[in-house]
N, C-alpha and C positions, 0 to 999 in steps of 0.2 A: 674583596676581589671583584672585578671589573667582567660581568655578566655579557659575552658576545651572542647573538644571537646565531640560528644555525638553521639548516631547513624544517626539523622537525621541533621548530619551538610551535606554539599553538597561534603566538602574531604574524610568523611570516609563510607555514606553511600555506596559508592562501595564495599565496602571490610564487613560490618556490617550488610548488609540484605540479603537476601535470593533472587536469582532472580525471577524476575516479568514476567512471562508467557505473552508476545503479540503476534497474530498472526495477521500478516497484510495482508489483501485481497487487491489487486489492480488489474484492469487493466490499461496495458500500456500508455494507450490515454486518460485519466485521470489526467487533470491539479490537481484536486484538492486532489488524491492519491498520487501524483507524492509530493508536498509538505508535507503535513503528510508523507511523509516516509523519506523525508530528515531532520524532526522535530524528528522523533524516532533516526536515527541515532544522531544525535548530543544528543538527551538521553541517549542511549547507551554507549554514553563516561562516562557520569556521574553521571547513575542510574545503577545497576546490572537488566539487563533482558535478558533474552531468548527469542529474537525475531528472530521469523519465519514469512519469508515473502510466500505467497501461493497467485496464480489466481484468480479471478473471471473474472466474462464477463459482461461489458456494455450491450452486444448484447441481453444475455439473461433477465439483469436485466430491459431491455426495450421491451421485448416483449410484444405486444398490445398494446403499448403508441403512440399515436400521438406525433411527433418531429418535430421539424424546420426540412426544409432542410438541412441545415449546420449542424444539430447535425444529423440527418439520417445518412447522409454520414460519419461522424465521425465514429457511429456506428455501421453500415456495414462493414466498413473497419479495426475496432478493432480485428476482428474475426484473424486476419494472426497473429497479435505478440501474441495473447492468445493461440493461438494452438501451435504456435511456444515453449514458454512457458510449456506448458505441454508436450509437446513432451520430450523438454529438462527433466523437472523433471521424467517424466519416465522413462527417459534413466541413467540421472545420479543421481538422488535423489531430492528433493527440496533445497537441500543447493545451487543447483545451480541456482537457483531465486535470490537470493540477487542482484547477479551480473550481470547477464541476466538482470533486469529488471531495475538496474542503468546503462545498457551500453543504454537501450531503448529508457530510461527515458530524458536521457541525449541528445540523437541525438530526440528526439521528443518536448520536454518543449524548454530546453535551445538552441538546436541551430534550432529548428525551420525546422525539415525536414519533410514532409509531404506523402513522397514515402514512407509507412511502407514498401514495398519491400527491398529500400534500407536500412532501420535502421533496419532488419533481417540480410543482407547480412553482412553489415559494423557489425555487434553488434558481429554476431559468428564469424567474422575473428578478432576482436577488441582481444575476447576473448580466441581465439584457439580454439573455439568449433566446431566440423566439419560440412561443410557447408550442408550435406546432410536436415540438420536441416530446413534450409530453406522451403524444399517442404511441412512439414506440415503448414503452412499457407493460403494452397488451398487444403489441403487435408481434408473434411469432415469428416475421421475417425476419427479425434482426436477430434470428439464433444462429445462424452459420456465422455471422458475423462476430459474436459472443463464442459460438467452439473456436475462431479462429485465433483472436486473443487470446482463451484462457487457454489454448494449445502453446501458443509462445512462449507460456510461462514453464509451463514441464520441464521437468529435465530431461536433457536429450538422450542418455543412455536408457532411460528406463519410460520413457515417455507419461511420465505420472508426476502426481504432487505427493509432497510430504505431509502439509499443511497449509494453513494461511497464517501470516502471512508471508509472502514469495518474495525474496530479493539473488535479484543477478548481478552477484559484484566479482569483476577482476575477471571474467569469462567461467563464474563457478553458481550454479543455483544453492540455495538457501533455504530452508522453512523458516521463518525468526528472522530477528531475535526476537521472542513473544515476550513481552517488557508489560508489568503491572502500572506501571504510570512512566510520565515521559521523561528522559532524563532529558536535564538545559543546561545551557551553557557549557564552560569545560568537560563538565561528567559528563554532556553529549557525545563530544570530539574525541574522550579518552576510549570511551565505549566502544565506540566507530572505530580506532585505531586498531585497538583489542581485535573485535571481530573481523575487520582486515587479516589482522596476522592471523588468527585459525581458519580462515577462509584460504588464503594461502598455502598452505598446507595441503600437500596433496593426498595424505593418509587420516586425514581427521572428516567425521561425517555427523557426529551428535555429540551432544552434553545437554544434559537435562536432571531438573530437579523438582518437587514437589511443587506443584503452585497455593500458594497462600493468602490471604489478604484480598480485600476489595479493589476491583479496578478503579483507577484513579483518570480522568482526561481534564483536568487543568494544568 
């Protein structure tokens, strides 16, 4: 039998739908934004979306929370590449997030550097971005700019987060999908389609299960 293609085949929905509005919240030091954003890209191959990557802050998202030590420190020290971060987008627009926060991402998840000082410096030389950039990282002015961000992400009936990481798809907030490694290729697009449909849904709010296993970023 003679296979027609249709719009929700996975070669022509590129070309056949309308792009799909994501806007992805992350902060830098954020294992588990760090994978959902390397799951959207591999979407983005082969779903049509307009995905905009934009700030938030652990920092803030944890004000008043009792933390481990190890996660304290974590989130104290978030505060340099998020300002860093807006610095940048006020200077150059947010288009310059995508790439800014996969030069980050990349010197923080995968090879494991732990000096955000250093993975500011290496990330704007990485990039050609000029290094002046750097000094918002200790610069407190760039916090209004940083609540103003990680405000966008909130959801707007309850003015709070759920989690990290934050996705705004189809006019609906998100915590997740919190993903132990990245899925590729097709198992990207099918996943993405998935979470479409329960995002759609105007009576569905959670699903959740144990987390197991080590985080995976290859």
């Amino acid at each position: 039998m003679t296979h027609s293609s249709t719009a929700t085949d996975p070669d022509t929905a590129a070309t056949t739908t309308a792009p799909t509005r994501v806007d992805f919240f992350f902060d830098p030091a954020c294992p588990f934004a760090w994978i959902t954003s390397r799951w959207l890209l591999e979407v983005e191959r082969l779903r049509p979306l307009d995905l905009q990557f934009r700030a938030m802050s652990l920092y803030l998202h944890n004000t008043g929370n009792e933390l481990p030590d190890w996660y304290r420190d974590l989130v104290d020290r978030s505060t340099g590449p998020v300002r860093v971060a807006v610095a940048a987008a006020e200077r150059y627009g947010e288009k310059v997030l995508r790439d800014l926060y996969t030069a980050f991402g990349t010197r923080i998840h995968e090879q494991g550097v732990e000096d955000f000082d250093t993975v500011i410096t290496d990330s704007l030389a990485g990039l050609g971005l000029p290094s002046d950039l750097s000094a918002a990282a200790h610069d407190p002015s760039y916090d209004d700019a940083v609540r103003r961000s990680h405000a966008a992400g909130a959801e707007p009936e309850t003015g709070g987060y759920v989690g990290t990481p934050t996705l705004h798809i189809d006019g609906t907030v998100w915590f997740g999908p919190v993903l132990r490694a990245v899925p590729r290729g097709p198992e990207a697009a099918e996943l993405f389609d998935a979470f479409r449909v329960l995002a759609r849904h105007p009576d569905f709010f959670e699903l959740k299960r144990t987390r197991t296993g080590r985080l995976r970023f290859d």
